[in-house]
C-alpha atoms as a printed R data frame, in Angstrom:
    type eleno elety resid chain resno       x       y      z
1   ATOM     1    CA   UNK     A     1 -59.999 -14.989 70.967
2   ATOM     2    CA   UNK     A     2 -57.676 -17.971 70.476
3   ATOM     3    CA   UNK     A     3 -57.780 -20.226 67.695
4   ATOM     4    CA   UNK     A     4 -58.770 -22.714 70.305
5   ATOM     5    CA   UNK     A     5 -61.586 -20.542 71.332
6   ATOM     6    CA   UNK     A     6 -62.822 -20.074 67.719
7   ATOM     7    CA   UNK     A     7 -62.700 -23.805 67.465
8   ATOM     8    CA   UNK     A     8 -65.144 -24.232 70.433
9   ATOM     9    CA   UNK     A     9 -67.319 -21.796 68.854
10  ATOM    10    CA   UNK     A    10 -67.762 -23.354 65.775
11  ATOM    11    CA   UNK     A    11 -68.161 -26.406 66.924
12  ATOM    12    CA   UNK     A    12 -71.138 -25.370 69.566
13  ATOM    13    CA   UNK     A    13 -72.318 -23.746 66.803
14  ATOM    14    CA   UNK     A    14 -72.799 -26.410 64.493
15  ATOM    15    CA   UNK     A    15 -74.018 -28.590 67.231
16  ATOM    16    CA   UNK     A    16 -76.825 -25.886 67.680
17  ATOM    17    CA   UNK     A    17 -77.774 -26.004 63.765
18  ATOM    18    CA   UNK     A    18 -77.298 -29.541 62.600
19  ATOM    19    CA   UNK     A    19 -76.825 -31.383 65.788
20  ATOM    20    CA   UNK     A    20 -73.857 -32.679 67.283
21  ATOM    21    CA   UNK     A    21 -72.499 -33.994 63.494
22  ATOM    22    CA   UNK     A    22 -68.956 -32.768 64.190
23  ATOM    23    CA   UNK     A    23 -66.504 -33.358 66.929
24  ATOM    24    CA   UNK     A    24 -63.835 -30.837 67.879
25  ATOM    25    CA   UNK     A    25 -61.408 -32.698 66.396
26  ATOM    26    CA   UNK     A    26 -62.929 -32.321 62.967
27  ATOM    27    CA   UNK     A    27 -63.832 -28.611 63.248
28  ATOM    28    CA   UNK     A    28 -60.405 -28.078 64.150
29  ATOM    29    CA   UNK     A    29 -59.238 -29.519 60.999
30  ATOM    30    CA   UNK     A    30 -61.711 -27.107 59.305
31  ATOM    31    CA   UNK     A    31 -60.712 -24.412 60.879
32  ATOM    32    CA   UNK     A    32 -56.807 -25.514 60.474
33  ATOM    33    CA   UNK     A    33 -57.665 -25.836 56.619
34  ATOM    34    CA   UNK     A    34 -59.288 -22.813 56.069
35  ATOM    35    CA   UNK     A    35 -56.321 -20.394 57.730
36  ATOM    36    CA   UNK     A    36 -53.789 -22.636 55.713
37  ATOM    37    CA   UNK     A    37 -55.933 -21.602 52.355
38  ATOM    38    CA   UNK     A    38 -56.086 -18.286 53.325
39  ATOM    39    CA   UNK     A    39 -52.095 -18.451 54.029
40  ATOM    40    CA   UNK     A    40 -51.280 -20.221 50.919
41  ATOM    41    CA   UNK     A    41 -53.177 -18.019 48.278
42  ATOM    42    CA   UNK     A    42 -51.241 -15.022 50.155
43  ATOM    43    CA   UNK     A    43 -48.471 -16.618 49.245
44  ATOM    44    CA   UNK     A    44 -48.959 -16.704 45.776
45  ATOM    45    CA   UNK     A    45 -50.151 -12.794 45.485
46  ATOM    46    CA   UNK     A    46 -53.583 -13.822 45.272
47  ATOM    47    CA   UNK     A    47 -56.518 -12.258 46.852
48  ATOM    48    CA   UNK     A    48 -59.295 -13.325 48.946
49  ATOM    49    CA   UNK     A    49 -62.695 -12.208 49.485
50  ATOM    50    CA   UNK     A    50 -65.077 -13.245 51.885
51  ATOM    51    CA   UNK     A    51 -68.542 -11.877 50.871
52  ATOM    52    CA   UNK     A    52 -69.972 -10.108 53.852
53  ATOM    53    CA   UNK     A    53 -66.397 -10.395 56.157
54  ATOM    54    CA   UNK     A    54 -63.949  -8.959 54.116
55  ATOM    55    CA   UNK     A    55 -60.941  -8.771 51.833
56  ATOM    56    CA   UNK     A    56 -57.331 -10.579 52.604
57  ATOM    57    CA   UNK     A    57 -54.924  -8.717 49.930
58  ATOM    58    CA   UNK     A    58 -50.909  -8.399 50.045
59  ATOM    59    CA   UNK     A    59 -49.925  -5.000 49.352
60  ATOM    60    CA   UNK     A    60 -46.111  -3.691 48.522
61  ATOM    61    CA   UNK     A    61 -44.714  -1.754 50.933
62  ATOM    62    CA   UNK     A    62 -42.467   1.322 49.514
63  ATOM    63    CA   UNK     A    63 -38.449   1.541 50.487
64  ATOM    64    CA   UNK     A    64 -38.382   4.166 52.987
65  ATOM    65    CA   UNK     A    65 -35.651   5.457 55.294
66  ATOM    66    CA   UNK     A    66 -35.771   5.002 59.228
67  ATOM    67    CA   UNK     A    67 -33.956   5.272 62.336
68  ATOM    68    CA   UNK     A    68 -31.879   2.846 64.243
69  ATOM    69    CA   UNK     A    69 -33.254   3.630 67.595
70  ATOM    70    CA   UNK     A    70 -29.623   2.833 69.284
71  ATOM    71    CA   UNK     A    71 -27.274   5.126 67.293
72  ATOM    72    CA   UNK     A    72 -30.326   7.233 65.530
73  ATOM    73    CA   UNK     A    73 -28.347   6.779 62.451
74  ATOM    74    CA   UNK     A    74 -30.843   6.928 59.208
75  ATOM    75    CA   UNK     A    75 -31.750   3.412 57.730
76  ATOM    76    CA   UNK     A    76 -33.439   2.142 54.118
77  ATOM    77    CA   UNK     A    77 -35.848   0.177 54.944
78  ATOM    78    CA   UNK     A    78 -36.635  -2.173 51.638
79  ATOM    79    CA   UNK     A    79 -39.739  -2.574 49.588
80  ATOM    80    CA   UNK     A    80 -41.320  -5.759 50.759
81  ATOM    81    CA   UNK     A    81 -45.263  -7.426 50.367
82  ATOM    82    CA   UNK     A    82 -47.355  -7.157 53.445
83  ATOM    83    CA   UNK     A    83 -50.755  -9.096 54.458
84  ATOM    84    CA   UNK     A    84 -53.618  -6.673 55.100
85  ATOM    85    CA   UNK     A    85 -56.895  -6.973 55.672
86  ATOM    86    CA   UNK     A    86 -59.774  -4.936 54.637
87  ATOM    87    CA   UNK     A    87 -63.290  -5.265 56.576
88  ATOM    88    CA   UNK     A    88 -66.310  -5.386 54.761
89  ATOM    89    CA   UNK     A    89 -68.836  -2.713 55.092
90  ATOM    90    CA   UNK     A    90 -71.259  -5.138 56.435
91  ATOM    91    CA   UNK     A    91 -68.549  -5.767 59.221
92  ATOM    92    CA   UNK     A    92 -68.070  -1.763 59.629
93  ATOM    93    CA   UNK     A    93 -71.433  -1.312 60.151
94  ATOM    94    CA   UNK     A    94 -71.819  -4.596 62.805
95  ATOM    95    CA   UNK     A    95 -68.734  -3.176 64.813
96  ATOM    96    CA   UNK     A    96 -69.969   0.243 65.064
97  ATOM    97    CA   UNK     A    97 -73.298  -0.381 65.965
98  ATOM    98    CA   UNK     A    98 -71.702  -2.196 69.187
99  ATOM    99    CA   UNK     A    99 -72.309  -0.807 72.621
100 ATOM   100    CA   UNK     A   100 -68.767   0.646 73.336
101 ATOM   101    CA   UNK     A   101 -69.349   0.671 77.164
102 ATOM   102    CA   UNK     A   102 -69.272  -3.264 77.000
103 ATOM   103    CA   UNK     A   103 -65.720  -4.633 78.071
104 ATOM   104    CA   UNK     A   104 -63.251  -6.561 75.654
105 ATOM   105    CA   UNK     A   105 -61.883  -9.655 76.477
């Protein structure tokens, strides 16, 4: 699913609820404003929890050694913060109740 894609969804969505209040344009600008929230309190080390979806945390990565894959010579690879995400058990629960014969898009 695109970002485009979620945008449509919303937006039918809403238009379902509350009738047809909010124009594409606007619920992109939602959607654009809630990624950029999510993006900038990453940036600053914070956390974020979405009751019932799950948690957006940055977690430091240890300095471990590698391999260059063209000489195979061994590498450090630094300590550095990575985004990760962590589902909610609510979400667990809805994706493995899901009929796994069904096809992904």
């Amino acid at each position: 699913m695109t970002k485009a894609d979620l945008v449509e969804r919303v937006t039918t969505q809403i238009s379902r609820t509350a009738g047809p209040m909010i124009s594409k344009k606007d619920c992109a600008r939602v959607v654009d404003a809630f990624l950029d929230a999510i993006k900038e309190a990453l940036k600053e080390q914070k956390n974020i929890e979405v009751r019932g979806f799950g948690t957006f945390k940055i977690r430091q990565r240890k300095t471990r050694m590698a391999r260059n894959p063209r000489t195979g010579s061994p590498v450090e690879v630094s300590a550095r913060p990575v985004p990760v995400f962590k589902p909610s058990k609510e979400l667990r629960a809805l994706v493995a109740e899901m009929d796994t014969s069904s096809p992904t898009a």
